[in-house]
Legacy VTK file of the C-alpha trace (Angstrom):
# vtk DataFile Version 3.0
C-alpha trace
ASCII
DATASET POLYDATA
POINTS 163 float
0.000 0.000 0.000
2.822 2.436 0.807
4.568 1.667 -2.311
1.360 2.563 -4.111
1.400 5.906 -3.244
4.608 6.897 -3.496
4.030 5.755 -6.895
1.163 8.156 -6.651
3.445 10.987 -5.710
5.951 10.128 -8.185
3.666 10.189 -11.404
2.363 13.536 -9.484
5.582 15.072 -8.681
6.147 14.011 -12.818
3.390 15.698 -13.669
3.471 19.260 -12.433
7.447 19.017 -13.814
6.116 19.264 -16.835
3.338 21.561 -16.237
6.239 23.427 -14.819
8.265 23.305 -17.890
5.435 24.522 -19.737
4.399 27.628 -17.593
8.494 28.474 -17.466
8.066 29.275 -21.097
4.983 31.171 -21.053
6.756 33.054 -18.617
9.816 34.047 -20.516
7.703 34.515 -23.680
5.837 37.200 -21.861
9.157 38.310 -20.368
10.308 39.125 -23.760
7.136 40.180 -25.589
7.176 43.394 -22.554
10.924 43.707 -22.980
10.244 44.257 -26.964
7.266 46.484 -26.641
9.603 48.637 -24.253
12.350 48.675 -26.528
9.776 49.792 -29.305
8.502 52.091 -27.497
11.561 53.988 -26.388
12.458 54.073 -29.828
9.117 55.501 -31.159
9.412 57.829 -28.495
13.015 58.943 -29.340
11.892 59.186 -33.362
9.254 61.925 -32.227
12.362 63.404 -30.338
14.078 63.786 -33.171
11.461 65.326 -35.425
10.612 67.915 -33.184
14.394 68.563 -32.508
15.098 69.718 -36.806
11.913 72.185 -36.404
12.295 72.106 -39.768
8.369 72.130 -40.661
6.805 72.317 -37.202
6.364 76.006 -35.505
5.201 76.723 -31.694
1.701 76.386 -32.958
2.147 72.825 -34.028
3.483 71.551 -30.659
0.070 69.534 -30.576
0.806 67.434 -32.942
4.091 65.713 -31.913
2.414 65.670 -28.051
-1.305 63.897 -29.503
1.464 61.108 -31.490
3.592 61.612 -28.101
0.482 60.754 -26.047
-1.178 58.249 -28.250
1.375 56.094 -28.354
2.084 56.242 -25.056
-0.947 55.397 -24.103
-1.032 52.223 -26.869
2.174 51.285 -25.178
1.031 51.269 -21.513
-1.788 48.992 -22.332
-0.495 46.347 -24.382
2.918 46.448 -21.580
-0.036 46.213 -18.646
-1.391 43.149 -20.411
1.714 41.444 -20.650
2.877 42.067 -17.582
0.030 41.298 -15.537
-0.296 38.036 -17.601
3.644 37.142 -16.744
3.071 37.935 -13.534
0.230 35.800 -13.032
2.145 33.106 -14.778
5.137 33.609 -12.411
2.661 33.375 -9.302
1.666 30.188 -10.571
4.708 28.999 -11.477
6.020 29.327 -7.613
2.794 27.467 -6.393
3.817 24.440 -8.680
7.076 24.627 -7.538
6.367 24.699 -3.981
4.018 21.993 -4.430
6.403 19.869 -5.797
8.848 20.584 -3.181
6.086 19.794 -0.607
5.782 16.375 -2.439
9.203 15.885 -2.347
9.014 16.589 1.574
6.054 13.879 1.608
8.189 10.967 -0.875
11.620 11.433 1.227
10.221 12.401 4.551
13.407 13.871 5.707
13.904 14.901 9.357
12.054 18.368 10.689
13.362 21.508 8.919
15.828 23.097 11.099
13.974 26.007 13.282
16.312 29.218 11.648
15.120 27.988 7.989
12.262 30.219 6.552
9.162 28.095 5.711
8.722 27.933 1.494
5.621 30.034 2.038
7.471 32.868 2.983
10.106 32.527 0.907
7.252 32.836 -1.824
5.953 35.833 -0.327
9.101 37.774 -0.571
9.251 36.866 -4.220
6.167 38.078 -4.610
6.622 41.754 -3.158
10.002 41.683 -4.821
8.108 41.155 -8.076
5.260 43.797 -7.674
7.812 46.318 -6.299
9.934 46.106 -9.672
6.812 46.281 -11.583
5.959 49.431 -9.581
9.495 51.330 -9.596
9.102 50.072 -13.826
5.529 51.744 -14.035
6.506 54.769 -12.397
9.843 54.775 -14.419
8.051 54.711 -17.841
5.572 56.887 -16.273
8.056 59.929 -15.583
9.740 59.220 -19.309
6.313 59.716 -20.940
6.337 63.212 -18.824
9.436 64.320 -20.030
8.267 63.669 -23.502
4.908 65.037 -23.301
6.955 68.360 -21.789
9.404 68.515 -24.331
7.320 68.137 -27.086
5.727 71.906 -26.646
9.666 72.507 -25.124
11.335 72.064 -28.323
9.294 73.475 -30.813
8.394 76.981 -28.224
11.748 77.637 -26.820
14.094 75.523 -28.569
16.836 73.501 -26.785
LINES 1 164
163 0 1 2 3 4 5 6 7 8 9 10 11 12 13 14 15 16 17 18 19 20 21 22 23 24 25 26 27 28 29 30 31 32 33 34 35 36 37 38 39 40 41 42 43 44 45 46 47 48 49 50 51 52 53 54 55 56 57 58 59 60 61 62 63 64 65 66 67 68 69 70 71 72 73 74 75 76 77 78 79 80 81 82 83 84 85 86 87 88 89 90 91 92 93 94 95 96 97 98 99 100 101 102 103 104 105 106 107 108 109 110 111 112 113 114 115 116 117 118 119 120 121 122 123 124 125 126 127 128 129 130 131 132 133 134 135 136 137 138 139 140 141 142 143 144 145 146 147 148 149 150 151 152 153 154 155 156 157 158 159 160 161 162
C-alpha cells in the first residue's frame, strides 16, 4: 500500500514538472514580448524626439501634434505592456505554487527529518518573491511613467523655446 502511493506521488511530482516546464516558457515569452514592446517604445518615443528637434516644418503652434502622437502612443504602449505584464506575472505566481508543491511532495516521498527552526518556511520565501516582483513592476511603471512626462513636456519645449 505504501509503495502505491509513493508511486502516486511520483507520477504527481512528474506531472506538475512538466506543467512546470510549460508555464516556465509562457513566462519568458511574456518576459520578452514586454521587454520588446519597451524597446519599441523607447524608440518611437526617441523618433518623435528627433522630429521635433530639426523644427524644420513644425512652428510653436504645431506643438500639438508631436504631443497627440507623443500621447497616443504612449498610451497604446502602456496597455499592451499592462497586459503582458500582468499576464507574466500571473504566470510567475503560478509557477512558484507548482514549484512549492512539488517541493512539498518531495518533503512527503523522502520524509526527511524536521526543517531546522532558523530555515524560513517555502511560504514565505514565496511571499518575498512576490513583493520583490510587484515592487519592480511598480518602480518600472513609475519609471516609464516619468519618461512619458518628459516627452509630453518637451514636445511643446522644443518646438516653443528651442533647446
Amino acid at each position: 500500500m505504501d509503495l502505491d502511493i509513493e508511486a502516486l506521488h511520483k507520477s504527481h511530482k512528474q506531472y506538475l514538472t512538466l506543467i512546470n516546464e510549460i508555464q516556465l516558457k509562457r513566462t519568458r515569452h511574456e518576459e520578452a514580448k514586454a521587454a520588446t514592446l519597451t524597446v519599441g517604445y523607447v524608440i518611437s518615443q526617441g523618433a518623435i524626439l528627433i522630429s521635433i528637434s530639426n523644427r524644420s516644418a513644425l512652428q510653436c503652434y504645431d506643438w500639438f501634434v508631436p504631443f497627440s502622437l507623443s500621447l497616443l502612443l504612449g498610451i497604446v504602449y502602456f496597455v499592451t505592456f499592462w497586459e503582458a505584464v500582468n499576464r507574466w506575472y500571473h504566470l510567475q505566481y503560478n509557477l512558484d505554487l507548482n514549484c512549492l508543491d512539488v517541493e512539498a511532495l518531495l518533503v512527503r516521498i523522502h520524509r526527511p527529518p524536521p526543517e531546522l527552526p532558523d530555515q524560513p518556511p517555502l511560504e514565505a520565501e514565496a511571499a518575498v518573491r512576490l513583493t520583490r516582483r510587484m515592487s519592480f513592476i511598480g518602480v518600472l511603471i513609475v519609471a516609464l511613467m516619468g519618461f512619458q512626462g518628459v516627452m509630453l513636456y518637451a514636445c511643446r519645449s522644443f518646438l516653443c523655446h528651442g533647446f
